[in-house]
N, C-alpha and C positions, 0 to 999 in steps of 0.2 A: 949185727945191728946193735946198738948202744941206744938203750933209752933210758931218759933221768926225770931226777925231779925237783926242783928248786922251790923255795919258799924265798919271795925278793922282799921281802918285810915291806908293804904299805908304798906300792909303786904309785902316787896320786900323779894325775897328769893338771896341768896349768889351767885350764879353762874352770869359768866360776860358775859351771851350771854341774849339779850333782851336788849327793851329801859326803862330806870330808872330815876328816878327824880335823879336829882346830890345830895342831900343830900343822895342818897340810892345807891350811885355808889359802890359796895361792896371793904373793903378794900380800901381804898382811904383816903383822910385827911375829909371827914364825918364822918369818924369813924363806916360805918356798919357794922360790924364783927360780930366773931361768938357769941362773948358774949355778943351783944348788942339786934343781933337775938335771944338767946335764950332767954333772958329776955323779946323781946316783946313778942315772943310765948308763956312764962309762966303766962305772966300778961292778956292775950288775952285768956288762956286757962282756966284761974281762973274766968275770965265773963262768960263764956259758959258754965263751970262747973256749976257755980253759975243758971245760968236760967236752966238749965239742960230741954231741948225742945226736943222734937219725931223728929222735923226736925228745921230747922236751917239756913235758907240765909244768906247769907255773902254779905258784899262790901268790894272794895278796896284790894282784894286777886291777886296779882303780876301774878300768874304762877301754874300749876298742883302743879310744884314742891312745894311749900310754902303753899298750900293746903294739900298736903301731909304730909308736915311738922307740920303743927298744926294738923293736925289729930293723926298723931303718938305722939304729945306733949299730946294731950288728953287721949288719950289709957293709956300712960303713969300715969295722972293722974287721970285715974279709969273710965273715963266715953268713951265708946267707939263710935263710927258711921258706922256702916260697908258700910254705900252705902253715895258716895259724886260724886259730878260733877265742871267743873268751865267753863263755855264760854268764853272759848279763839277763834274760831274763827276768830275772828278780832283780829289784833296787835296792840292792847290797851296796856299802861304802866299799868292802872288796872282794874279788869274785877268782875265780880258778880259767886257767887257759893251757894253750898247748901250740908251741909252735913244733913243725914237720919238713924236713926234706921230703918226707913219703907222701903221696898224696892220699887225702879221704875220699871214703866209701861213702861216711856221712860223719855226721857229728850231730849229736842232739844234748838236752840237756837234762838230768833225773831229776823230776820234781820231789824234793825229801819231806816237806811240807808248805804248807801255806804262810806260816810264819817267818818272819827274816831273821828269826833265830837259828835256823839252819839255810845255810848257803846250798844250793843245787848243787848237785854232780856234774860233770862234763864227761860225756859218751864219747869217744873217737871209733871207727871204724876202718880197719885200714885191707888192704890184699898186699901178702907179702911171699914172693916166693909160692903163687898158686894157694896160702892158706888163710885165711881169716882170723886174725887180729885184733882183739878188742883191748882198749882200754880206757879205765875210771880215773877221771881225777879227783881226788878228793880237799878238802878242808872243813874237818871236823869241828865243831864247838871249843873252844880254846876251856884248859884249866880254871876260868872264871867259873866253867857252870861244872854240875855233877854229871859223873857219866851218865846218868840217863839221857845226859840229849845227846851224847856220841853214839848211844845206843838206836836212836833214832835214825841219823844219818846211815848208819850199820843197816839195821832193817831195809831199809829203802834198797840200798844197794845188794844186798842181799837178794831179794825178791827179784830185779832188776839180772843179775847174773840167772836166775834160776829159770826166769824167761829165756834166756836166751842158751841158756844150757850147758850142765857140767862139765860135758866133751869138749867145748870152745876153745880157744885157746884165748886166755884173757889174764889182764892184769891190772892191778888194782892197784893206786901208786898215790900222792900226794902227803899234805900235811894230817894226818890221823889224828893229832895232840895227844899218842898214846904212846907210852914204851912200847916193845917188841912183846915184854913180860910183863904187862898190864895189867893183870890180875893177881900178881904179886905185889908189885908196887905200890898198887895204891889203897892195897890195906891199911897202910897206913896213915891213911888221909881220908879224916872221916867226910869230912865234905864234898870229895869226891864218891864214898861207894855210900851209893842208894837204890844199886840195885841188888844189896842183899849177893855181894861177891860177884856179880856177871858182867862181863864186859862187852864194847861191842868188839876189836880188835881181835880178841881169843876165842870170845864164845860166838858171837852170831857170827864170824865170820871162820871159826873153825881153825883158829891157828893155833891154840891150845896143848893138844895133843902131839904137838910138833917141840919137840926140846932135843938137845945136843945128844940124849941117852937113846933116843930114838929113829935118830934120824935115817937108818940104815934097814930099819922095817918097811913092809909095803904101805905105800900111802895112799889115804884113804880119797876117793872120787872127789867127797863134796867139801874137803877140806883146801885150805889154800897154804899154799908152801910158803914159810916164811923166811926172805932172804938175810935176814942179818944172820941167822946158823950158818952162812956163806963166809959169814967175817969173824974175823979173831975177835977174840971176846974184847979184847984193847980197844980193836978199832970199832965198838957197835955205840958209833953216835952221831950223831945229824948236826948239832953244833955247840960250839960253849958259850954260854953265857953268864957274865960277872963270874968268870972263874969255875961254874957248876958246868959239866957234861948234861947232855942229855942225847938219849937215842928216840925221838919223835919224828 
């Protein structure tokens, strides 16, 4: 089984009811129209094609509608998803989802707080192979704010696994806005650490302890295994932008 996780940077769909970033105001002097939407849908359709995954988390998906819409753009081009979700919820300008070959058990959404400074979680439940299958999607507080509100999101979902228990088989997947080594990093950025060195990626959620020197000792229950020690140190990054790496 292949499962992924894509961030489609600010998928807005065309209809004028909902809040939108003003470059995404539809029909406007931004220019989002229909053929600028289908172009991102086909170029957005060609990555997913491309990783061709059993299941599939999404960020940054506007709306059912726009969810629907790349999923019909993917049908279109050969590869289909019968079973999708998106946490809306909350009236986010943009929200987390998940399209599936596999069918759900359920899908619910983790309330992280009551503010729309933190975006909800997306719960999937799946049965595979006789076993139970959990997984989170996330999208963390982006670099504008200090880790503290990633620490919040962190929290939540934390609490949220520990309900349902360390034995589970579960996985925790989407856009974090954190390195892999978070707690290095962003020592140097004072405007990120205000929490006095803790983060939510390493500490609340126990990836910490997990480094290349280690990786060969017993690991510990309540910790969670972190996959970029999977990848050459070359390849541990999610995308580049203007020229900079980043592994988020």
């Amino acid at each position: 089984m292949k499962i992924a996780t894509y961030n489609v940077e600010n998928l807005f769909d065309l209809e004028q009811k909902g809040y939108k970033y003003k470059e995404y105001k539809p029909y406007s002097s931004s220019l989002w129209n229909q053929k600028n939407y289908n172009i991102k849908l086909e170029n957005i359709s060609r990555v997913i094609k491309d990783i061709d995954a059993d299941i599939i988390a999404l960020q940054e998906i506007h709306s059912l509608q726009a969810l629907k819409d790349l999923r019909f753009t993917l049908k279109q081009n050969g590869l289909y998803y019968q079973y999708y979700k998106i946490a809306d919820k909350k009236n986010t300008s943009i929200n987390v989802a998940i399209l599936s070959k596999v069918p759900f058990v359920y899908t619910k959404e983790v309330q992280v707080t009551y503010s729309y400074k933190h975006r909800n979680i997306l719960e999937a439940k799946f049965r595979v192979d006789g076993e139970d299958l959990y997984l989170f999607v996330n999208h963390w507080k982006a670099k504008t704010g200090a880790e503290s509100m990633r620490i919040v999101s962190a929290k939540a979902l934390r609490q949220r696994v520990a309900e349902i228990g360390y034995d589970k088989n579960i996985i925790l997947l989407g856009d974090f806005n954190s390195d892999y080594e978070e707690y290095i990093r962003f020592k140097r950025k004072r405007k990120h650490n205000d929490t006095n060195g803790k983060t939510g990626i390493n500490h609340v959620l126990r990836t910490i302890k997990q480094t290349e020197d280690s990786l060969h000792v017993e690991y510990e229950q309540k910790n969670f295994y972190n996959l970029w020690y999977d990848t050459d140190k070359d390849d541990r990054y999610s995308y580049i932008f203007r020229g900079k790496i980043s592994s988020r």
